[in-house]
VEXSE-72367 format. One record per atom (N, C-alpha, C): residue number from 0; atom name; x, y, z. Coordinates in steps of 0.05 Angstrom, whole numbers, plus 5000, padded with zeros to 4 digits. Example, Ala and Ser with C-alpha at 12.3 -4.5 7.8 and 13.67 -1.06 7.14 Angstrom:
// VEXSE-72367
SITE,miba,dopa,X,Y,Z
SITE,0,N,5264,4886,5156
SITE,0,CA,5246,4910,5156
SITE,0,C,5264,4934,5156
SITE,1,N,5257,4955,5142
SITE,1,CA,5273,4979,5143
SITE,1,C,5258,5001,5157
This chain:
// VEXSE-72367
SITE,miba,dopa,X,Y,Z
SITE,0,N,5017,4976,5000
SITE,0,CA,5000,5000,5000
SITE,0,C,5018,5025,5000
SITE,1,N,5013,5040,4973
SITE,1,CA,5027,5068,4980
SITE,1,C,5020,5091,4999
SITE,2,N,5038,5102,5011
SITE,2,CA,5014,5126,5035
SITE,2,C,5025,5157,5020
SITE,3,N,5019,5166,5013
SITE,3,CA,5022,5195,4995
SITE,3,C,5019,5218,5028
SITE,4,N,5041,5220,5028
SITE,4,CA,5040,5248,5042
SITE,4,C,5029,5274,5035
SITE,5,N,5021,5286,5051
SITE,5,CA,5004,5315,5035
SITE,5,C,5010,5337,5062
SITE,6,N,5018,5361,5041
SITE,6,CA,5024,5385,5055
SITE,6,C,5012,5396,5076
SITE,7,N,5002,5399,5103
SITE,7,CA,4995,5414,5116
SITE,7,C,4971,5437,5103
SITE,8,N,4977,5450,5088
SITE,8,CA,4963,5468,5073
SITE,8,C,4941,5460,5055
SITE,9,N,4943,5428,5045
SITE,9,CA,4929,5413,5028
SITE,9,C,4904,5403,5040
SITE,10,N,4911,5401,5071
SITE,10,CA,4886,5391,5092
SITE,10,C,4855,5396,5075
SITE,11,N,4849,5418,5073
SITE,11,CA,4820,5428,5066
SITE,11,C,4827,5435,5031
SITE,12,N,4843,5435,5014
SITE,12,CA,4837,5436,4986
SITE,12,C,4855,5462,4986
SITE,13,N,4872,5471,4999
SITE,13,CA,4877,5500,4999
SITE,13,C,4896,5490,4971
SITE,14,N,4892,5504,4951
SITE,14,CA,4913,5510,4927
SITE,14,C,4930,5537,4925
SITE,15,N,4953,5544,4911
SITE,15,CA,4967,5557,4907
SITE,15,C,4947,5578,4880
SITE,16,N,4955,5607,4888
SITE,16,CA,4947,5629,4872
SITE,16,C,4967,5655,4879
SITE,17,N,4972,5669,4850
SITE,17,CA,4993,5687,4853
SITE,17,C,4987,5711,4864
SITE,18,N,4963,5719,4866
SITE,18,CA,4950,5742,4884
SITE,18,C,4943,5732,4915
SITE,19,N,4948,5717,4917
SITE,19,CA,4935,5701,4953
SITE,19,C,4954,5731,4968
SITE,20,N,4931,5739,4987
SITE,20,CA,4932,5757,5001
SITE,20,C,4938,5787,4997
SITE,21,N,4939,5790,4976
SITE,21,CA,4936,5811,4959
SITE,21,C,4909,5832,4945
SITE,22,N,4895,5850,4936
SITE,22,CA,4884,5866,4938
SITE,22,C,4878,5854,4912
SITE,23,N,4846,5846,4907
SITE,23,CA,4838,5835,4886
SITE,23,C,4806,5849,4867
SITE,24,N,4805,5848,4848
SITE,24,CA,4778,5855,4839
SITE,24,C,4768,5829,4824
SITE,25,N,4742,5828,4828
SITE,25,CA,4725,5807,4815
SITE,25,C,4723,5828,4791
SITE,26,N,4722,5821,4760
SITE,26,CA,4711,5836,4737
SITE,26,C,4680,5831,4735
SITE,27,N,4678,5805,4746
SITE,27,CA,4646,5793,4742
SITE,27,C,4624,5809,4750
SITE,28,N,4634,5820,4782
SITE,28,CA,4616,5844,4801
SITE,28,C,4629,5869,4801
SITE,29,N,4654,5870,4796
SITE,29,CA,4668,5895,4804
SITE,29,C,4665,5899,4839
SITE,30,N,4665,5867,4852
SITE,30,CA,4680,5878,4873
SITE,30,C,4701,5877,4885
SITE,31,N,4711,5886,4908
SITE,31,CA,4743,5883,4915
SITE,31,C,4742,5879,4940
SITE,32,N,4768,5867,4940
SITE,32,CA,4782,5856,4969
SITE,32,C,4808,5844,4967
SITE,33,N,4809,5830,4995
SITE,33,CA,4838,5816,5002
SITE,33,C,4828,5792,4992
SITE,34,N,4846,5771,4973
SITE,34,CA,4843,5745,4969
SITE,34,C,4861,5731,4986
SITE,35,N,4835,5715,5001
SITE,35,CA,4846,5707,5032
SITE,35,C,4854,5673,5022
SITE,36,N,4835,5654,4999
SITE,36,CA,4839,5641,4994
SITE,36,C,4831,5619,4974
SITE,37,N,4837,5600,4967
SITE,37,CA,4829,5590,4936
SITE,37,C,4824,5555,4954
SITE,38,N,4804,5541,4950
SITE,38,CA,4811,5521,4949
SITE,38,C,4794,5505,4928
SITE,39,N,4805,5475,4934
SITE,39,CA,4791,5455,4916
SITE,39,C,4767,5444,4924
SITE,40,N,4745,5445,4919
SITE,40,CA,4732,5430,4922
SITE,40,C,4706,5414,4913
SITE,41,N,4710,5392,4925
SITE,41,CA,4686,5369,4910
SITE,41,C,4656,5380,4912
SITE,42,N,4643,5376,4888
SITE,42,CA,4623,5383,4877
SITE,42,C,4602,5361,4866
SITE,43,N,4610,5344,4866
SITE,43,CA,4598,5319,4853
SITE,43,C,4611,5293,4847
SITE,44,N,4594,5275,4834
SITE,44,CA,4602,5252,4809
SITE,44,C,4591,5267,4792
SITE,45,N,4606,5253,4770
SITE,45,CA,4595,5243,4743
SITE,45,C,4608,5222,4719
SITE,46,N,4591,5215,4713
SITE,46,CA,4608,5187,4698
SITE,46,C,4625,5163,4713
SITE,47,N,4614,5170,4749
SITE,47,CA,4640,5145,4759
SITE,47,C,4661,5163,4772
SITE,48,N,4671,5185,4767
SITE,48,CA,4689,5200,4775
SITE,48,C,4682,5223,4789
SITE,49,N,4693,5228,4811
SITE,49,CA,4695,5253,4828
SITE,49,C,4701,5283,4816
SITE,50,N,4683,5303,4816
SITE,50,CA,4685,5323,4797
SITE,50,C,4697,5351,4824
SITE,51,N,4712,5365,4812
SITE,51,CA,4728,5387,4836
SITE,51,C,4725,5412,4824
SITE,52,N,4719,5434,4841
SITE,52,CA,4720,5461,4824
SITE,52,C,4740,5473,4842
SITE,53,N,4755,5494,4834
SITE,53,CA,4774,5520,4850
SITE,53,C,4748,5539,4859
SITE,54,N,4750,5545,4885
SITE,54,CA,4735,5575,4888
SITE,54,C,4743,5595,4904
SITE,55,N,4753,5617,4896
SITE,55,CA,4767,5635,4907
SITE,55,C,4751,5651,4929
SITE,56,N,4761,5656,4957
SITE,56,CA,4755,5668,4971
SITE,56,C,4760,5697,4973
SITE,57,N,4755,5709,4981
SITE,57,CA,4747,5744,4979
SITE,57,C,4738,5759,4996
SITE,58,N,4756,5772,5020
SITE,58,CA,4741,5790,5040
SITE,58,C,4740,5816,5029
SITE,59,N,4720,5822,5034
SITE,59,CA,4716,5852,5030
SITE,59,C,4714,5879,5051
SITE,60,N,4715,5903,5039
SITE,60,CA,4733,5923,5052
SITE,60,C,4703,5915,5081
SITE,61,N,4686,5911,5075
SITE,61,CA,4663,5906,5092
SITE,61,C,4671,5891,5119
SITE,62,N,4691,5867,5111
SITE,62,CA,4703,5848,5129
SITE,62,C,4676,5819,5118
SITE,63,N,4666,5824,5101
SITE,63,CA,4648,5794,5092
SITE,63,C,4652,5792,5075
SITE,64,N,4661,5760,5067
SITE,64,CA,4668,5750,5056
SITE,64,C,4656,5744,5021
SITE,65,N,4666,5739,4997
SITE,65,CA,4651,5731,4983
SITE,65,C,4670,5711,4963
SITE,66,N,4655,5696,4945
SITE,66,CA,4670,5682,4927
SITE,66,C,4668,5690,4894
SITE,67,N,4689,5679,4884
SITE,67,CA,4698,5684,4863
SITE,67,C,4709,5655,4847
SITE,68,N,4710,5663,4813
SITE,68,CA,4722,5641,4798
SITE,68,C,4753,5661,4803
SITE,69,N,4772,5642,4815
SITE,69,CA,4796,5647,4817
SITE,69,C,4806,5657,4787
SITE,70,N,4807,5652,4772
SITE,70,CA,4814,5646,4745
SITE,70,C,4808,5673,4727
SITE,71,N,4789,5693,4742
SITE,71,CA,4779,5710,4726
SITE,71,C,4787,5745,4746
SITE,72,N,4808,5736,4775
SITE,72,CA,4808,5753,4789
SITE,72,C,4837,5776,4777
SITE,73,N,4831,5788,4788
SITE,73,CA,4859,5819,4773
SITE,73,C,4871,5826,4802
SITE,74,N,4890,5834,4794
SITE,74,CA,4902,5854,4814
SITE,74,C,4886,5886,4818
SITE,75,N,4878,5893,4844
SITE,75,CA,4867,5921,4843
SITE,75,C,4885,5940,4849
């Protein structure tokens, strides 16, 4: 049996993003914040296989939180 070690950080899906904690705008809403964090997570089956999306986390100047497609965020 192989045992695959996993990072500390991997615990909950947390993935790597080049703006993490940095000052972000959604283009989708035009809103802004600190991008606090990105992770992976399971969404479903389909076909037999486990399906995963990224969703970016997002505090705002408010202090509440909102999400985002990681993939579509800018630097503000």
């Amino acid at each position: 049996m192989e045992v695959r070690e996993h990072r500390p950080d991997e615990a909950f899906g947390h993935t790597e993003h080049l703006l993490l904690h940095q000052q972000v705008r959604d283009p989708g809403t035009g809103r802004e914040g600190v991008l606090m964090a990105v992770l992976r997570e399971f969404v479903g089956t389909a076909a037999g296989r486990q399906v995963h999306t990224r969703t970016a986390y997002v505090r705002g100047a408010d202090g509440l939180e909102f999400t985002a497609a990681p993939d579509t965020l800018e630097r503000a």
